[in-house]
GUZA-119457 format. One line per field, with one value per residue (C-alpha): residue number from 0; residue in three letters; x, y, z. Coordinates in steps of 0.02 Angstrom, whole numbers, always signed. Example, Ala and Ser with C-alpha at 12.3 -4.5 7.8 and 13.67 -1.06 7.14 Angstrom:
# residues 2
nr	c(0, 1)
rest	c(Ala, Ser)
xx	c(+615, +684)
yy	c(-225, -53)
zz	c(+390, +357)
//
This chain:
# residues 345
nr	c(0, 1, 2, 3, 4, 5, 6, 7, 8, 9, 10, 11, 12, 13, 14, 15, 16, 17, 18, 19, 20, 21, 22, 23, 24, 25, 26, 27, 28, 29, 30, 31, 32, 33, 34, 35, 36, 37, 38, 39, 40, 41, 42, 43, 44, 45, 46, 47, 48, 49, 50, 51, 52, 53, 54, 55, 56, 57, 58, 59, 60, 61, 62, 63, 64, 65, 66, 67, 68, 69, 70, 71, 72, 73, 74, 75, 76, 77, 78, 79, 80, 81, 82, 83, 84, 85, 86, 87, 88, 89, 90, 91, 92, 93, 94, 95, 96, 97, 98, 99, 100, 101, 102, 103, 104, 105, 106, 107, 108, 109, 110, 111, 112, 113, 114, 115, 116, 117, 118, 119, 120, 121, 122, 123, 124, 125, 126, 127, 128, 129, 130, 131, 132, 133, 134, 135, 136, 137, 138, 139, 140, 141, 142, 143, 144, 145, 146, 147, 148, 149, 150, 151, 152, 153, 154, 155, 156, 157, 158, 159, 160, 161, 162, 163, 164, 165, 166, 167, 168, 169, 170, 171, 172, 173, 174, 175, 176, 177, 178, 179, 180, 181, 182, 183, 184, 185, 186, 187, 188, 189, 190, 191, 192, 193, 194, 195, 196, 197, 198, 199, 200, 201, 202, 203, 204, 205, 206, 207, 208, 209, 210, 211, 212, 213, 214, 215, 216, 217, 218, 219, 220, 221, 222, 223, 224, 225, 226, 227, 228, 229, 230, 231, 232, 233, 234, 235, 236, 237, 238, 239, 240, 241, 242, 243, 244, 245, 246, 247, 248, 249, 250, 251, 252, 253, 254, 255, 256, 257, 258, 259, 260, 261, 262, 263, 264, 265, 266, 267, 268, 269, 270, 271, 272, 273, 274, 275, 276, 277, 278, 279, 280, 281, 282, 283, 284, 285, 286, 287, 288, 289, 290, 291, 292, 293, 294, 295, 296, 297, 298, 299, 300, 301, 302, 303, 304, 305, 306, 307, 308, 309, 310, 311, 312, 313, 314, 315, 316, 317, 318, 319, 320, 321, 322, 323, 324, 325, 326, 327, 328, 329, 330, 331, 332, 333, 334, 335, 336, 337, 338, 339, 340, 341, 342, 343, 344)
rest	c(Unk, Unk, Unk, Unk, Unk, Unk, Unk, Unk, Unk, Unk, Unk, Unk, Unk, Unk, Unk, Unk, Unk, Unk, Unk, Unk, Unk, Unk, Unk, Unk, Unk, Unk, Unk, Unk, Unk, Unk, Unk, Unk, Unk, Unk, Unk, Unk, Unk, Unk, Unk, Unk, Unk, Unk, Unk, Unk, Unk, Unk, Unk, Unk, Unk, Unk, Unk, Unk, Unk, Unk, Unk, Unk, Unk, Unk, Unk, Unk, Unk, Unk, Unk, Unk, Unk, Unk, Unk, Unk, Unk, Unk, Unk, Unk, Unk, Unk, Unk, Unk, Unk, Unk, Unk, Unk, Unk, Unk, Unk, Unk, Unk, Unk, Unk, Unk, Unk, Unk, Unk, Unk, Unk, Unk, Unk, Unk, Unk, Unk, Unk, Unk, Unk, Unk, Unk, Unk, Unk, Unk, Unk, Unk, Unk, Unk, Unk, Unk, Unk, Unk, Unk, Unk, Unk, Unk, Unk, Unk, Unk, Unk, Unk, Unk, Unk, Unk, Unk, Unk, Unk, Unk, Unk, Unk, Unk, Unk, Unk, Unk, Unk, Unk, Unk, Unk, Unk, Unk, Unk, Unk, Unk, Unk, Unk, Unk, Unk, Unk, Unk, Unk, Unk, Unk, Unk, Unk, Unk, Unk, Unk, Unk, Unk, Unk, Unk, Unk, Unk, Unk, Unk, Unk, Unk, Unk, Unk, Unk, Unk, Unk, Unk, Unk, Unk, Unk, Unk, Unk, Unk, Unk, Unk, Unk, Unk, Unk, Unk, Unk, Unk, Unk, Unk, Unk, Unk, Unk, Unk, Unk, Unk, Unk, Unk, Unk, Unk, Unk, Unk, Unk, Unk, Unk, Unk, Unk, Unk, Unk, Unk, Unk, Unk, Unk, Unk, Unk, Unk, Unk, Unk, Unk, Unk, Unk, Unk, Unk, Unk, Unk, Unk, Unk, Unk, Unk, Unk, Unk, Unk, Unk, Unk, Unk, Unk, Unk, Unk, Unk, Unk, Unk, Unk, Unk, Unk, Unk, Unk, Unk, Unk, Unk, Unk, Unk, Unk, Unk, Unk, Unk, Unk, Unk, Unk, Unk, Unk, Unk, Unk, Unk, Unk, Unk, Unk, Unk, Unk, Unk, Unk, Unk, Unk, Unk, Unk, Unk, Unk, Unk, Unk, Unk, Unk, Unk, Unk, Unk, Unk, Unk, Unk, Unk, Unk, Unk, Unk, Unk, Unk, Unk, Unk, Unk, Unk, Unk, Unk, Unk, Unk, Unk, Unk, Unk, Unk, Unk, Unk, Unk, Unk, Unk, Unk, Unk, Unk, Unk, Unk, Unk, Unk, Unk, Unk, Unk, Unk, Unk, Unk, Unk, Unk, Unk, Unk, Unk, Unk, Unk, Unk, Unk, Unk, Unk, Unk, Unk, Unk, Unk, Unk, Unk, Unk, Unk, Unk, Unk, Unk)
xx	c(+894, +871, +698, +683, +725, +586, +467, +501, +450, +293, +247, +299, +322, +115, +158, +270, +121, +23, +153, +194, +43, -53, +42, -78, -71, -152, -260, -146, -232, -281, -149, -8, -57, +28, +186, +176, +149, +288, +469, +601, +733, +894, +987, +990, +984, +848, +727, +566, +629, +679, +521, +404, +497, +485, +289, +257, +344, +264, +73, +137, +182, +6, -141, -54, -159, -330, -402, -538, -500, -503, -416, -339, -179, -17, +142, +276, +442, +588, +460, +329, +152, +20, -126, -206, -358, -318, -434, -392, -505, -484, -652, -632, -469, -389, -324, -356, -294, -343, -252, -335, -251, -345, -241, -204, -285, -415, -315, -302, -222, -300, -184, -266, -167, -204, -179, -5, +57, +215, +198, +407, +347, +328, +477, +601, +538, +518, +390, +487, +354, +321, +511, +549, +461, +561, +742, +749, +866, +990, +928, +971, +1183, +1139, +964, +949, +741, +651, +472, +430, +249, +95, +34, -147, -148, -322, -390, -361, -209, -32, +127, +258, +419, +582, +733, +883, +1045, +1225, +1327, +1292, +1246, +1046, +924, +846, +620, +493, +309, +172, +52, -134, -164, -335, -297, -80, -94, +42, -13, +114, +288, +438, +622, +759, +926, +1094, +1094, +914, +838, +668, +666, +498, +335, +184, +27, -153, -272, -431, -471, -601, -585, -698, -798, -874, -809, -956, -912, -782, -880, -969, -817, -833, -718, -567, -563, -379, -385, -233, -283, -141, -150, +0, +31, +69, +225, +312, +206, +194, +364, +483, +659, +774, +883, +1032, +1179, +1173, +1234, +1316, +1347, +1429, +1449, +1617, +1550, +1381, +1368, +1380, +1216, +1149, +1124, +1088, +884, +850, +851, +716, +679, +581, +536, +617, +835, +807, +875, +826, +954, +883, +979, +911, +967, +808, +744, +819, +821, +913, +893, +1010, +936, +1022, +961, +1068, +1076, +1117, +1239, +1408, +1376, +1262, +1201, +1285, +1186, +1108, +937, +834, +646, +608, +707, +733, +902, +961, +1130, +1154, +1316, +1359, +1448, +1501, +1494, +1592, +1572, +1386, +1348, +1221, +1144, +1124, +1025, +1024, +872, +843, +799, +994, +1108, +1150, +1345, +1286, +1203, +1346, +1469, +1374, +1348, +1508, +1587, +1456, +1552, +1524, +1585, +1741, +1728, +1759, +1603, +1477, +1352, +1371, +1527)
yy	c(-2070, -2117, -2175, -2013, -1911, -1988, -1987, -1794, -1752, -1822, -1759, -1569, -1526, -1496, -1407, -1277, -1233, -1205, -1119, -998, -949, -913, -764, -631, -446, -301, -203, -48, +110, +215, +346, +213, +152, +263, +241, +59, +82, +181, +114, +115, +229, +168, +206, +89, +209, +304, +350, +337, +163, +93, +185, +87, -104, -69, -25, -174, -273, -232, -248, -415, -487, -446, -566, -679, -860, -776, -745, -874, -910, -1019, -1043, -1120, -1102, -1186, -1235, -1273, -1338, -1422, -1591, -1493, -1404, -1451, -1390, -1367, -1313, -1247, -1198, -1110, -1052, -1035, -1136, -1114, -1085, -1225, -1174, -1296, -1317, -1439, -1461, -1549, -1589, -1566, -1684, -1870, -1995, -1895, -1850, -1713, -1673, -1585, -1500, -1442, -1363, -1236, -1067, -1006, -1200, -1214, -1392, -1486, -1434, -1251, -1232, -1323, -1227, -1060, -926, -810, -655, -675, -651, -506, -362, -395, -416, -298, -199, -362, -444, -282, -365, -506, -441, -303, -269, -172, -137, -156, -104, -149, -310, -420, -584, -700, -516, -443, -294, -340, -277, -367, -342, -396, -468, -505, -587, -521, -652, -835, -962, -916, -894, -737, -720, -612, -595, -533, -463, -456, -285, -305, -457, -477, -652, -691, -723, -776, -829, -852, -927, -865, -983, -888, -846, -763, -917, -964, -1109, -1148, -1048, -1026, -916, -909, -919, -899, -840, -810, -716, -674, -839, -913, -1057, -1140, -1129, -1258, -1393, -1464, -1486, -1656, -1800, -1852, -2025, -2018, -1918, -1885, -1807, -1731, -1648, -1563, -1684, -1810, -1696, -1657, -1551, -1375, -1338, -1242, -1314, -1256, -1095, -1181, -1238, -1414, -1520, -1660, -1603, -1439, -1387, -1325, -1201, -1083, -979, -762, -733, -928, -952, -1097, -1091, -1246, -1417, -1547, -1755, -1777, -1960, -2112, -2073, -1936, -1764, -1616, -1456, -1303, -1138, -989, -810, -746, -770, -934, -1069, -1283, -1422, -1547, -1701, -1852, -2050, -2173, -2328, -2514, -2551, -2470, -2410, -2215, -2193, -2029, -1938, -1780, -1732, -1589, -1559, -1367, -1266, -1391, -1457, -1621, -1674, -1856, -1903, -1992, -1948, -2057, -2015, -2129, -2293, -2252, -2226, -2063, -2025, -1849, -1765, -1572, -1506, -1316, -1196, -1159, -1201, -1373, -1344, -1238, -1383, -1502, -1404, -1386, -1566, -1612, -1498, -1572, -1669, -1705, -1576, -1618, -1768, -1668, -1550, -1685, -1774, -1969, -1931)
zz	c(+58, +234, +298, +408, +230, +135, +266, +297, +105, +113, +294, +297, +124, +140, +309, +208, +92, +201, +315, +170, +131, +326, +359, +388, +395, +479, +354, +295, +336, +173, +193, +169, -8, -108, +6, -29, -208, -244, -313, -200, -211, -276, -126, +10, +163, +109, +248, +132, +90, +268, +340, +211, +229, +429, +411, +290, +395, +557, +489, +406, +580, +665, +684, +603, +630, +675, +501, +424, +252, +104, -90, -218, -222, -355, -291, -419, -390, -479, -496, -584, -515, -400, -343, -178, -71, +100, +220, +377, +513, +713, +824, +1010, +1027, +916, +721, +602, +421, +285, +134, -4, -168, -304, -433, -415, -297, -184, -29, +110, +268, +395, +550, +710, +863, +1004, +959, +982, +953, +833, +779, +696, +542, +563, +678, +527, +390, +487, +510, +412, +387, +565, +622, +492, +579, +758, +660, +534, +573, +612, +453, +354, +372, +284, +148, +63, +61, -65, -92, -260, -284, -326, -434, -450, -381, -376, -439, -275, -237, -169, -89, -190, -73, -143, -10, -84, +3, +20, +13, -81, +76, +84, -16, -98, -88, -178, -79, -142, +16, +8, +38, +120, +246, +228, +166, +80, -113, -179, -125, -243, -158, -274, -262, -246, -411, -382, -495, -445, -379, -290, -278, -208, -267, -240, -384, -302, -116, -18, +171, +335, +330, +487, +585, +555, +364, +389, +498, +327, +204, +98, +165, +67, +14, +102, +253, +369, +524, +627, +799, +875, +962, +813, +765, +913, +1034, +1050, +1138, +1046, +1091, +1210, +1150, +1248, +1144, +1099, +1262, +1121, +973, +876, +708, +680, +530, +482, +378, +460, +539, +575, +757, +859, +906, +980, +993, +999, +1027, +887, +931, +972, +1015, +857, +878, +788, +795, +746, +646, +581, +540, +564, +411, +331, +421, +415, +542, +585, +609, +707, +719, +798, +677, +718, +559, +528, +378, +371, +190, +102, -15, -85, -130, -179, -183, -244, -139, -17, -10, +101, +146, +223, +293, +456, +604, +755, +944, +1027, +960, +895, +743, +681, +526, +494, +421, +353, +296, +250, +123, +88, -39, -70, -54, +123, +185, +150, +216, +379, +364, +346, +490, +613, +769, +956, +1093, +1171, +1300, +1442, +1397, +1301, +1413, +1397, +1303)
//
């Protein structure tokens, strides 16, 4: 595994906790909760199905980073479990989050950004919830969404809705919404042959605290302290199509969202469907020789090839929540433009 590869794991893994579980809701009004509770009907198209997804959906994408909160939550993955302590709370117009881990050396990580920032981390692994509500009825092609009812989670009601894909190159998920605040409580990512293969879920949480709550918390005997503009900024990339490069297959529904200089020559090219999402990564290297190799951490796959533009030699990179044969195909079919159309070609 490249040195980029390795250095991703241990920097936004954390980021994707917390990323999964800060998705707040608008409180459902009373006369919705038996709507929500019920079973879906077995038919697809029906309206009392569609019409309770949409409404989920829609109070799921409000208010989304304004709520003050904190919890215990487990994430287990293919390596085993871990748990966490995430607190999240808005002061003057900056979010912050600190994640502390609550097994092995004393550490924590603590993120602050301007509201309405979208730090690397949060563009690459997506802010799914957030996105569903606006593209539902595109996302309805490629998922089939069901709400399943109702379920305890850290003793408090949830929404558990159920989105399942249509063809094997993404991945399926099962959320479980706080029904009070539209946290997300717990997150499951189903592989393409609806496996679990990571998860997130809250054990204990506690909501509506003060900033001033926060300003106290115990220092870690590791801290990492990362502002926004430690990963990147707050600028989303351009939605132009890569000036350079081109990948020559996606799967039906990935689109090209953006691209980014993530630091040094490094390029970061971003795909999503709405709902999934992979980024290519691309770093120039001095040798002729670009390690090959394949890695997985949860539902995280990576592909590592190299490609060559010109006489320059690239490692790649493909990182996503996608199948591992998805993200080496897309790997694989990765090339420059034609020289007539690439810049510097």
């Amino acid at each position: 595994m490249s040195r980029f590869a390795g250095a991703l794991l241990l920097m936004l893994l954390p980021l994707s906790a917390v990323q999964a579980q800060s998705t707040p809701v608008s409180e459902a009004p009373a006369e919705q909760s038996n709507a929500d509770a019920s079973p879906p009907s077995a038919q697809a198209s029906d309206s009392t199905t569609i019409r309770s997804v949409s409404e989920l959906l829609a109070r799921m994408a409000a208010h989304r980073r304004e709520l003050n909160y904190q919890g215990t939550f487990t994430h287990q993955d293919t390596n085993g479990t871990d748990t966490f302590r995430l607190q999240h709370w808005v002061d003057d117009g900056t979010e912050y989050q600190r994640l502390y881990y609550l097994q092995g050396p004393e550490r924590e990580a603590v993120l602050s950004k301007p509201l309405g920032c979208k730090a690397t981390g949060e563009l690459l692994i997506a802010d799914r919830v957030e996105k569903l509500a606006g593209r539902y009825p595109e996302l309805e092609k490629l998922y089939s969404f069901r709400v399943m009812g109702l379920e305890r989670i850290a003793g408090r009601p949830a929404t558990m809705l159920h989105i399942v894909p249509r063809d094997p190159f993404r991945f399926g998920y099962l959320f479980s919404i706080d029904r009070e605040t539209g946290l997300v409580l717990k997150s499951i990512l189903l592989d393409e042959n609806q496996r679990p293969v990571e998860q997130f879920q809250f054990v204990e949480l506690n909501t509506g605290l003060e900033a001033s709550h926060f300003s106290n918390a115990r220092e870690a005997q590791i801290s990492h302290r990362v502002s926004a503009a430690d990963v990147s900024g707050c600028h989303q990339g351009t939605g132009e199509e890569p000036s350079v490069w081109q990948l020559a297959w996606v799967p039906e529904g990935f689109a090209f969202s953006g691209q980014r200089q993530v630091r040094d020559d490094m390029q970061m090219l971003m795909y999503t469907d709405g709902l999934s999402t992979f980024s290519v990564f691309l770093d120039p290297v001095a040798s002729e020789l670009a390690i090959e190799a394949r890695a997985q951490r949860g539902a995280t796959n990576f592909y590592l090839g190299g490609v060559k533009l010109g006489s320059q030699l690239y490692q790649l990179t493909v990182v996503g929540e996608i199948p591992a044969a998805v993200a080496e195909r897309v790997g694989q079919s990765l090339k420059p433009r034609q020289l007539s159309d690439a810049a510097g070609g």
